[in-house]
N, C-alpha and C positions, 0 to 999 in steps of 0.2 A: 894776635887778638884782633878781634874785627866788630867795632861799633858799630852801633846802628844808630840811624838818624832819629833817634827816638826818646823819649822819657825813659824809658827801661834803662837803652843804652846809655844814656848817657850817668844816671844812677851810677849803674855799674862801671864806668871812668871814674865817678867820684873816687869810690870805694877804690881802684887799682890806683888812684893817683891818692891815697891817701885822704882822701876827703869825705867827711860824712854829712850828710843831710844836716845832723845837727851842730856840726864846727861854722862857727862863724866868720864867714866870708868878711874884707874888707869889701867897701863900696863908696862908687863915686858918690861925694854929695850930693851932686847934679851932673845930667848925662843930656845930649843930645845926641839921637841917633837916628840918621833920616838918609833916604837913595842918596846917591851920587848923581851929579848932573855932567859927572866928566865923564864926553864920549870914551867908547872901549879903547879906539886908537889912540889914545890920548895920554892913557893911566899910566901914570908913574909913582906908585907905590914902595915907601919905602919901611913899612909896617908903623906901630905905634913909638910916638916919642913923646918925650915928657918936657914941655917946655914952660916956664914961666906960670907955675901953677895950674898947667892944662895937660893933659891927655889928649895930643889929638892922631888919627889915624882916618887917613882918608884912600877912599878908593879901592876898599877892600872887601873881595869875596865872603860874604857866611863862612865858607868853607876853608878860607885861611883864616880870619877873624876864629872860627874853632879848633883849629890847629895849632893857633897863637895862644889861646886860652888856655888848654886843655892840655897839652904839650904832646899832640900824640902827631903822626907825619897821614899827610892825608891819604893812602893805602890802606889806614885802616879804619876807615870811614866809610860805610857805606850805607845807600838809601838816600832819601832826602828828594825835594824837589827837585826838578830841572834846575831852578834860580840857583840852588845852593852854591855851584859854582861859574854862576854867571851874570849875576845882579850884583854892583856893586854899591855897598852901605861907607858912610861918613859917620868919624865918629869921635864928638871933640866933649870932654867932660872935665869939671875942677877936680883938682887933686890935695887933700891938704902938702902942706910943710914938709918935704924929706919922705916925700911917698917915692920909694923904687920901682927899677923897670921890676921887679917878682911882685911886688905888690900890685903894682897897675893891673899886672895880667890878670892875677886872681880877682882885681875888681872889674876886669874885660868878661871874666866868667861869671862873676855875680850880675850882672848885667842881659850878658845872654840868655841866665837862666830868669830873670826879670821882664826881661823885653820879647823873648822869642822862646818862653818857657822850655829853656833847654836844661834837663837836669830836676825838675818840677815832676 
């Protein structure tokens, strides 16, 4: 199956990953999400962790921040800007009490589809 970078496609992930429009998403209470300032040579990305009441992930492609989400392998993603897999976003947000990594992610994709109307 091959997504597209788009509102349709990504719709249609909802629906194959079980999700619908109207299932409600957990979500960060508060989210900062803003470019990266770490040069390309630089990036050492270890994906999202959950530390001390935060969510943070730094230094990460759209295009694996989607793939992290969404849980789908980036082959079957296609379209999208140029940036999608070259601009890299920072991304640190609170978490209540006993929030998991499944849960984080699913609030990594109510985010996305908030912030970069992915899935909207």
């Amino acid at each position: 199956m091959i997504l597209r970078f788009s509102a349709i496609g990504f719709l249609f992930a909802g629906y194959c990953l079980g999700q619908t429009p109207d299932t409600q998403q957990p979500k960060f209470p508060m989210a900062d999400v803003h470019v990266s300032t770490t040069p390309h040579g630089a990036v050492q990305s270890f994906g999202g962790v959950l530390r001390n009441g935060k969510y943070i992930d730094r230094d990460e492609t759209m295009l694996h921040l989607i793939t992290g989400a969404y849980g789908v392998d980036e082959d079957n993603i296609a379209g999208g800007p140029g940036w999608l897999s070259s601009d890299l976003f920072d991304i640190i947000a609170k978490v209540p009490d006993g929030t998991t990594p499944a849960t984080a992610r699913l609030m990594v994709r109510a985010l996305l589809a908030d912030r970069f109307k992915l899935g909207s």
